[in-house]
N, CA, C and O atoms as CSV, one atom per row, in Angstrom:
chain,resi,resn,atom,element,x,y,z
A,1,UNK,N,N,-22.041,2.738,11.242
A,1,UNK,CA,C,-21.176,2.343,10.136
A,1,UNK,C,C,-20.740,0.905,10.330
A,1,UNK,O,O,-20.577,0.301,11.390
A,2,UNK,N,N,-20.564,0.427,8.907
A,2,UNK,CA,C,-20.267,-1.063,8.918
A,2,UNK,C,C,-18.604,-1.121,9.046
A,2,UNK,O,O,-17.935,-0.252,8.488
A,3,UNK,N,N,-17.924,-2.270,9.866
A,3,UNK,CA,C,-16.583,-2.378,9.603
A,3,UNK,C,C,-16.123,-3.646,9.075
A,3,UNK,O,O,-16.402,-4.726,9.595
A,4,UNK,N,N,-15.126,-3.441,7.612
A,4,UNK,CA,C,-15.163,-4.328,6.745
A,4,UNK,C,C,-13.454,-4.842,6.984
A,4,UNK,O,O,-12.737,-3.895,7.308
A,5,UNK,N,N,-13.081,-5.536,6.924
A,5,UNK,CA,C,-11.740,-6.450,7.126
A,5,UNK,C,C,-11.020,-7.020,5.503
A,5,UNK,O,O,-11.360,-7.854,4.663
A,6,UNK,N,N,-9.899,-6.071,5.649
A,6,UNK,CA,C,-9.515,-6.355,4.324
A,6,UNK,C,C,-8.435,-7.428,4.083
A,6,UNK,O,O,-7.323,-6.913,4.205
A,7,UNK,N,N,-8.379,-8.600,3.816
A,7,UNK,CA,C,-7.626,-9.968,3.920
A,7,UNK,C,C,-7.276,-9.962,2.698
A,7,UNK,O,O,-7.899,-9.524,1.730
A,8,UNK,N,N,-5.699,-10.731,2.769
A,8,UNK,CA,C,-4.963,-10.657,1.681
A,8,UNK,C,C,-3.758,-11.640,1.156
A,8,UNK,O,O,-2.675,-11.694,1.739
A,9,UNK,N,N,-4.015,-12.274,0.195
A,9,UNK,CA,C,-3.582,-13.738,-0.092
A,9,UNK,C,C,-2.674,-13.412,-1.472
A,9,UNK,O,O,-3.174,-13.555,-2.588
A,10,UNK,N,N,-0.977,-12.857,-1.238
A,10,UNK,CA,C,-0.063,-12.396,-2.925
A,10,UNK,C,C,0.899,-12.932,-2.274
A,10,UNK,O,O,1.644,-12.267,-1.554
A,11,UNK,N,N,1.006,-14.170,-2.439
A,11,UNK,CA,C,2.366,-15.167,-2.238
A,11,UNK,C,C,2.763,-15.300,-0.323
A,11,UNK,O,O,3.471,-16.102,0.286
A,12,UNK,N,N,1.927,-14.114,0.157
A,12,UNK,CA,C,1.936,-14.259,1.693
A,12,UNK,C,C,0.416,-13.994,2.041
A,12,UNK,O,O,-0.447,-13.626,1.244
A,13,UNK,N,N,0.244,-14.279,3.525
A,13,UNK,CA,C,-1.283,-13.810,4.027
A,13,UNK,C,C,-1.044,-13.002,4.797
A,13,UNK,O,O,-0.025,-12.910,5.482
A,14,UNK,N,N,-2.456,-11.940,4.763
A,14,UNK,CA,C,-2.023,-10.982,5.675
A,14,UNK,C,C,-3.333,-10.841,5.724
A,14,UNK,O,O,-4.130,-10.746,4.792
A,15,UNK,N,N,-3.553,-10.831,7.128
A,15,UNK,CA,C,-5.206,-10.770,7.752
A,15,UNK,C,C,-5.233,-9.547,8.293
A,15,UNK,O,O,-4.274,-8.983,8.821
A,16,UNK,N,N,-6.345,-9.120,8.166
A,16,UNK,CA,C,-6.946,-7.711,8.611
A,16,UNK,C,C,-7.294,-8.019,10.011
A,16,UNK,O,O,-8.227,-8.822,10.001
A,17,UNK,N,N,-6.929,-7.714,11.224
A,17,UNK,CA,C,-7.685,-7.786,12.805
A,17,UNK,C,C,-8.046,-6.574,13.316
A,17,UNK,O,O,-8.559,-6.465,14.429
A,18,UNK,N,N,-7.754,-5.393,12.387
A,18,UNK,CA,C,-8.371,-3.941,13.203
A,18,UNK,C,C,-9.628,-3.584,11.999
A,18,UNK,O,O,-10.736,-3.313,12.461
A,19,UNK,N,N,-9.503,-3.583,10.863
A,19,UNK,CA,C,-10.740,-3.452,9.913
A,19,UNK,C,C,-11.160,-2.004,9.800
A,19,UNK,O,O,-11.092,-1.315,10.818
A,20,UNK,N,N,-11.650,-1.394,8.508
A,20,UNK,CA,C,-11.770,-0.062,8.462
A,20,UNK,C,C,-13.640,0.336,8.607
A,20,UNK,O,O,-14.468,-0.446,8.140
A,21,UNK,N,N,-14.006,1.490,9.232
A,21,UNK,CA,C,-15.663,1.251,9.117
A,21,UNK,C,C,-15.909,2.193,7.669
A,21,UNK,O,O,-15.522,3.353,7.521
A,22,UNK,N,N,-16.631,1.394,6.693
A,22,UNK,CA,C,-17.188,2.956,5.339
A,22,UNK,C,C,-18.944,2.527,5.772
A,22,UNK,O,O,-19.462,1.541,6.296
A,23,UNK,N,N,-19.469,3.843,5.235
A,23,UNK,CA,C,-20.850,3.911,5.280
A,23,UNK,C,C,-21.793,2.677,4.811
A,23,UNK,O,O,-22.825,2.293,5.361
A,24,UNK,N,N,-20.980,2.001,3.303
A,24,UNK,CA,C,-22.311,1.108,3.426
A,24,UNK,C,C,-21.339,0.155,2.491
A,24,UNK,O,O,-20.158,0.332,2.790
A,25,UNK,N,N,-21.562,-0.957,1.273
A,25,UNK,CA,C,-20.986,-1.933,1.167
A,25,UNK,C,C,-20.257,-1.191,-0.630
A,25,UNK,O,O,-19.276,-1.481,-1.315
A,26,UNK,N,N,-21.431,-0.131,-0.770
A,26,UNK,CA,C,-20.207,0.568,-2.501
A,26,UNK,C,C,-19.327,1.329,-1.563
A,26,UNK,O,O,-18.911,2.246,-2.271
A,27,UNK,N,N,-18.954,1.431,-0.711
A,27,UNK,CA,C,-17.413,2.277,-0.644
A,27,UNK,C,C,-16.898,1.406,-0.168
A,27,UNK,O,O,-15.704,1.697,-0.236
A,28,UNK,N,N,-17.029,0.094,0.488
A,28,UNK,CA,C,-16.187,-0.651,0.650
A,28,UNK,C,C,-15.402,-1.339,-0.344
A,28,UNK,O,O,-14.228,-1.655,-0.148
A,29,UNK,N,N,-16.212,-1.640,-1.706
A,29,UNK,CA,C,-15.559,-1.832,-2.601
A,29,UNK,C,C,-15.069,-1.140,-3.324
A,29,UNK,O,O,-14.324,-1.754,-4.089
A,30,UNK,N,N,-15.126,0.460,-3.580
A,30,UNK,CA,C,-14.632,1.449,-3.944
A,30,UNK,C,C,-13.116,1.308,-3.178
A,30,UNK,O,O,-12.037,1.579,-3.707
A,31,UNK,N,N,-13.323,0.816,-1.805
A,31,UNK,CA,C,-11.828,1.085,-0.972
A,31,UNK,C,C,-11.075,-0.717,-1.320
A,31,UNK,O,O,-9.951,-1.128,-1.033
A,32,UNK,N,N,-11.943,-1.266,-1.848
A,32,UNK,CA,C,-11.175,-2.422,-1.913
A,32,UNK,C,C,-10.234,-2.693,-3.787
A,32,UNK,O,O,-9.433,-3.526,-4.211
A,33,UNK,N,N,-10.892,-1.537,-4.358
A,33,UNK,CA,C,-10.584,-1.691,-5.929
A,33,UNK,C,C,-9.065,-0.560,-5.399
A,33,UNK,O,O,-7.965,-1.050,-5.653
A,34,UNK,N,N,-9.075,0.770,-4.750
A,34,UNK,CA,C,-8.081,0.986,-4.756
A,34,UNK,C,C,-7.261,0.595,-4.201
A,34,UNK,O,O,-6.130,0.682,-4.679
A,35,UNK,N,N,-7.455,0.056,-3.081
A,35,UNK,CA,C,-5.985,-0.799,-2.191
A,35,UNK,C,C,-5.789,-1.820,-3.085
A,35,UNK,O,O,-4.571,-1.988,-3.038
A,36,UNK,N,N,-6.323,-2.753,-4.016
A,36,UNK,CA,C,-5.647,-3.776,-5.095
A,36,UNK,C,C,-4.772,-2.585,-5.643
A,36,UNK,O,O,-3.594,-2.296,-5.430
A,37,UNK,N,N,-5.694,-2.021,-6.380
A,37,UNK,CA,C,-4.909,-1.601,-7.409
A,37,UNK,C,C,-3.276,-0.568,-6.779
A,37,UNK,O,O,-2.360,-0.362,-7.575
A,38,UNK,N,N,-3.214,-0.126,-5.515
A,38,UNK,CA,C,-1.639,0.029,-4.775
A,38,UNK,C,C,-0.795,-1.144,-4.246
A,38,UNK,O,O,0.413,-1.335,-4.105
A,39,UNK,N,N,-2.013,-1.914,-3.990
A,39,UNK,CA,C,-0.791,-3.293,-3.570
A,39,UNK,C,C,-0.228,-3.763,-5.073
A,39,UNK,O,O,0.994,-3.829,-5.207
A,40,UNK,N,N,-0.976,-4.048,-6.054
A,40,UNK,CA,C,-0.867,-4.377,-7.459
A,40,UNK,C,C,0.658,-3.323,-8.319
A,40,UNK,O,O,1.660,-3.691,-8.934
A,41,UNK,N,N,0.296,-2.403,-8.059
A,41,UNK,CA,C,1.190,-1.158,-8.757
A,41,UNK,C,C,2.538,-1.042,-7.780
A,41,UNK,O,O,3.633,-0.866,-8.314
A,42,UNK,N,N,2.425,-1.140,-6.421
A,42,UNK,CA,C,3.945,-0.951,-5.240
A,42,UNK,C,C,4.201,-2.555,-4.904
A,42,UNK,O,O,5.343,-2.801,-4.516
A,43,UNK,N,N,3.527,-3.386,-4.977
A,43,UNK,CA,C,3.991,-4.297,-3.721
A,43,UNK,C,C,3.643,-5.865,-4.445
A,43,UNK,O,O,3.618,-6.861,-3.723
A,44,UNK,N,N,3.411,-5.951,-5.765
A,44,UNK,CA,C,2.882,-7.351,-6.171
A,44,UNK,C,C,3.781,-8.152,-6.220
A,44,UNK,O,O,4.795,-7.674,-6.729
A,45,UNK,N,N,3.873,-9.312,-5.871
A,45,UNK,CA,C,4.893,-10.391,-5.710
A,45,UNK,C,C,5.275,-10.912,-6.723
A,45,UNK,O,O,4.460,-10.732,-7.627
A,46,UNK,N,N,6.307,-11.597,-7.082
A,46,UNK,CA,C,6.646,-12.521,-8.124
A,46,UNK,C,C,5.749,-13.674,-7.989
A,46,UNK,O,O,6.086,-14.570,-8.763
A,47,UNK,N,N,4.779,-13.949,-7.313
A,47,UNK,CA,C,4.328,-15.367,-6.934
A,47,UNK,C,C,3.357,-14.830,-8.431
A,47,UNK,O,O,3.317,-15.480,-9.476
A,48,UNK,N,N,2.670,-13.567,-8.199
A,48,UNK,CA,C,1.487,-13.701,-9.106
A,48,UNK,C,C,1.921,-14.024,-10.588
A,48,UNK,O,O,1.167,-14.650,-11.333
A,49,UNK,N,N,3.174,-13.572,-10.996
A,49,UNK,CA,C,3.862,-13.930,-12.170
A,49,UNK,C,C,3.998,-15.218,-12.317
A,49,UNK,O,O,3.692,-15.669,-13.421
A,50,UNK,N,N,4.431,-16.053,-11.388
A,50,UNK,CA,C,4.277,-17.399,-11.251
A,50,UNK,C,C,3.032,-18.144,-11.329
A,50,UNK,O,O,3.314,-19.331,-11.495
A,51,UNK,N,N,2.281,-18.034,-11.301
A,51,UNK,CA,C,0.857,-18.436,-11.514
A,51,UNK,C,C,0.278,-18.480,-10.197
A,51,UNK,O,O,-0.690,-19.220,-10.023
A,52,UNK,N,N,0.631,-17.947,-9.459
A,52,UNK,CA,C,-0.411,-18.107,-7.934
A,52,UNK,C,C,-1.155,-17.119,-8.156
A,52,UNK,O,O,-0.856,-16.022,-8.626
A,53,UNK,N,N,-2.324,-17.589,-7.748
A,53,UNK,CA,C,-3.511,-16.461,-7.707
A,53,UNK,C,C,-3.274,-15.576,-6.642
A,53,UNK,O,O,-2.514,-15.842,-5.711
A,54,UNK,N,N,-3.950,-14.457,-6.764
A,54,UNK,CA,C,-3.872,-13.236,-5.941
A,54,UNK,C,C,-4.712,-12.915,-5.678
A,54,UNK,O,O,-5.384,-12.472,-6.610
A,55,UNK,N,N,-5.249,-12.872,-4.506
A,55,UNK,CA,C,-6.844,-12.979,-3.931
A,55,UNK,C,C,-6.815,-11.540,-2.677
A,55,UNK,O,O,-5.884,-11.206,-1.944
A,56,UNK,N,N,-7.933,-11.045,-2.786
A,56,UNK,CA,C,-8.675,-10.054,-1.854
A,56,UNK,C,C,-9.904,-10.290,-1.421
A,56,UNK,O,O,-10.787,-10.442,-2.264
A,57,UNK,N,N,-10.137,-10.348,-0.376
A,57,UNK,CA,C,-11.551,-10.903,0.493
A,57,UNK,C,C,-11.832,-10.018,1.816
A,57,UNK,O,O,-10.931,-9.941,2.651
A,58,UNK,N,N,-12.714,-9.535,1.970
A,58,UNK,CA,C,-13.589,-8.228,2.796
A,58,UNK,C,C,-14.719,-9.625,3.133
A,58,UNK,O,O,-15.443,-10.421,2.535
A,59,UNK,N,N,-14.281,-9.265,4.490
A,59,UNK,CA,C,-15.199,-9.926,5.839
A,59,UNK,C,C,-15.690,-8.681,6.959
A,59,UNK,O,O,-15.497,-7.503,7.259
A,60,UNK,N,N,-16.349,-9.712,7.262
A,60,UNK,CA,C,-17.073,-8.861,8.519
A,60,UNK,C,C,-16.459,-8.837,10.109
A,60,UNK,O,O,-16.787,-8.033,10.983
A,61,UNK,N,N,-15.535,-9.878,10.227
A,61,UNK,CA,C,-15.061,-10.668,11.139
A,61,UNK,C,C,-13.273,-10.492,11.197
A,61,UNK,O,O,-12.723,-10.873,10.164
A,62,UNK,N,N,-12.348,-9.960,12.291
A,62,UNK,CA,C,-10.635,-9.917,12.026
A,62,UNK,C,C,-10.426,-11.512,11.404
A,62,UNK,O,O,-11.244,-12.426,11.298
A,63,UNK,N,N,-9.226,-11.452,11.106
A,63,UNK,CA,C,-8.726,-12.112,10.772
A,63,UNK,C,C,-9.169,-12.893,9.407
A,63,UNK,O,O,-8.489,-13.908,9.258
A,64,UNK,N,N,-9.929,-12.728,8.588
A,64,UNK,CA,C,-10.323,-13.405,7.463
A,64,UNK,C,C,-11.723,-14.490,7.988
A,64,UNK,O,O,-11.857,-15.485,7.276
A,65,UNK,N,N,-12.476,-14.381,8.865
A,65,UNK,CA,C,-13.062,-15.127,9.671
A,65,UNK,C,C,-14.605,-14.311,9.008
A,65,UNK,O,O,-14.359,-13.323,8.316
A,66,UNK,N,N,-15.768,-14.582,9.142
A,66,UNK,CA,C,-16.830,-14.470,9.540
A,66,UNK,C,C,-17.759,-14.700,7.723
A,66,UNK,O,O,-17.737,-15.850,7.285
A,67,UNK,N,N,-18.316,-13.853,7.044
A,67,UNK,CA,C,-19.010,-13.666,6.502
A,67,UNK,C,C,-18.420,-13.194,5.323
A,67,UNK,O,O,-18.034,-12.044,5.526
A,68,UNK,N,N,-18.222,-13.497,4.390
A,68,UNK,CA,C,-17.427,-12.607,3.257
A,68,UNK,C,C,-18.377,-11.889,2.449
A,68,UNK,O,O,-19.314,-12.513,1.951
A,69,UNK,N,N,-18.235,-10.517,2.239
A,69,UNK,CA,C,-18.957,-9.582,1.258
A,69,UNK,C,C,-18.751,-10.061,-0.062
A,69,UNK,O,O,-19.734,-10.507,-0.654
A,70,UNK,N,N,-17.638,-10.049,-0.633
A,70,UNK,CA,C,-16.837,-10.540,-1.816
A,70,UNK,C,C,-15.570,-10.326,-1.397
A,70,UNK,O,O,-15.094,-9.657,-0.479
A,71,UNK,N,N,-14.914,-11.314,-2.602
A,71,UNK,CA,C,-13.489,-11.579,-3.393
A,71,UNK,C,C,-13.425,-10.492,-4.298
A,71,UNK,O,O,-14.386,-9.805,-4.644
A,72,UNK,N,N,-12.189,-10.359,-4.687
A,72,UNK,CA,C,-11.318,-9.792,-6.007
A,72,UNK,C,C,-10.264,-10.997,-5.924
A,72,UNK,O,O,-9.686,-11.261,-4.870
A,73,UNK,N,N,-10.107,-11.535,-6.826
A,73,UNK,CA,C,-9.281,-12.327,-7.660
A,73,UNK,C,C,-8.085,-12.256,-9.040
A,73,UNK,O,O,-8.022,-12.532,-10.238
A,74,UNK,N,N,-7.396,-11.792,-8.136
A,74,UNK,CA,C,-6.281,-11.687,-9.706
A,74,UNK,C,C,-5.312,-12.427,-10.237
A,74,UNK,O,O,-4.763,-13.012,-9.304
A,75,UNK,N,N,-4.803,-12.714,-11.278
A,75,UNK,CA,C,-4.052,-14.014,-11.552
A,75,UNK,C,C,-3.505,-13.083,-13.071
A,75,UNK,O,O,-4.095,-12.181,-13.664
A,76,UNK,N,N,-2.498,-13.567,-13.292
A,76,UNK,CA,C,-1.125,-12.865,-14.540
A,76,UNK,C,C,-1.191,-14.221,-15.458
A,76,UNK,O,O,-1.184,-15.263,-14.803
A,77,UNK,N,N,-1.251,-14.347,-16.795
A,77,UNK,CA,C,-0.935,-15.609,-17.871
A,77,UNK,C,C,0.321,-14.948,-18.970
A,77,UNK,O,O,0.080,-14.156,-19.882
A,78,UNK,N,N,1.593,-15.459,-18.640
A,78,UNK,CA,C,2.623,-15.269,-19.313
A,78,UNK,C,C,2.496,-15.815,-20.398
A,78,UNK,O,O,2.594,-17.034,-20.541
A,79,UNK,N,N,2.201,-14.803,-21.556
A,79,UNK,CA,C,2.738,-14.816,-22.886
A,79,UNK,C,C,3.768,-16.157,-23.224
A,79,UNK,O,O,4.756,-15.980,-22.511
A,80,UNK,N,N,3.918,-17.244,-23.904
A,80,UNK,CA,C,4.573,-18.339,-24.062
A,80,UNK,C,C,5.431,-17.787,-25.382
A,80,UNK,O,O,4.640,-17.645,-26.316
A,81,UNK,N,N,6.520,-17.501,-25.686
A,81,UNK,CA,C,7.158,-17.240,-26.975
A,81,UNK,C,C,7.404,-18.798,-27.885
A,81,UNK,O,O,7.930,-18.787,-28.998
């Protein structure tokens, strides 16, 4: 099994150094669409409201280091009244 490092950039960083192993690279992104979507729903910052992008990146390597599989990229555009 492959072990994928889930790194995480919502107004703070938070690097993955223990990393989870899934069978092959669709459940890693299967596991990377639901951890957005709980950090997104419990834990999203005011930064992303602010216009900072909100980034997710799966490496091969701790710490945000080695080879990146892919990004998820999320970003909020406030409605202007």
């Amino acid at each position: 099994m492959q072990r994928y490092h889930f790194n995480l950039k919502d107004g703070r960083l938070s690097l993955d150094d223990d990393g989870s192993e899934f069978p092959d690279i669709h459940a890693a992104r299967k596991e990377a669409l639901r951890y957005s979507t709980e950090v997104l729903r419990n834990e999203a910052s005011d930064s992303l409201w602010d216009g900072e992008p909100w980034q997710l990146w799966v490496t091969d390597q701790p710490g945000g280091r080695g080879n990146t599989f892919f990004t998820l990229n999320f970003f909020a555009v406030a409605k202007k009244s």
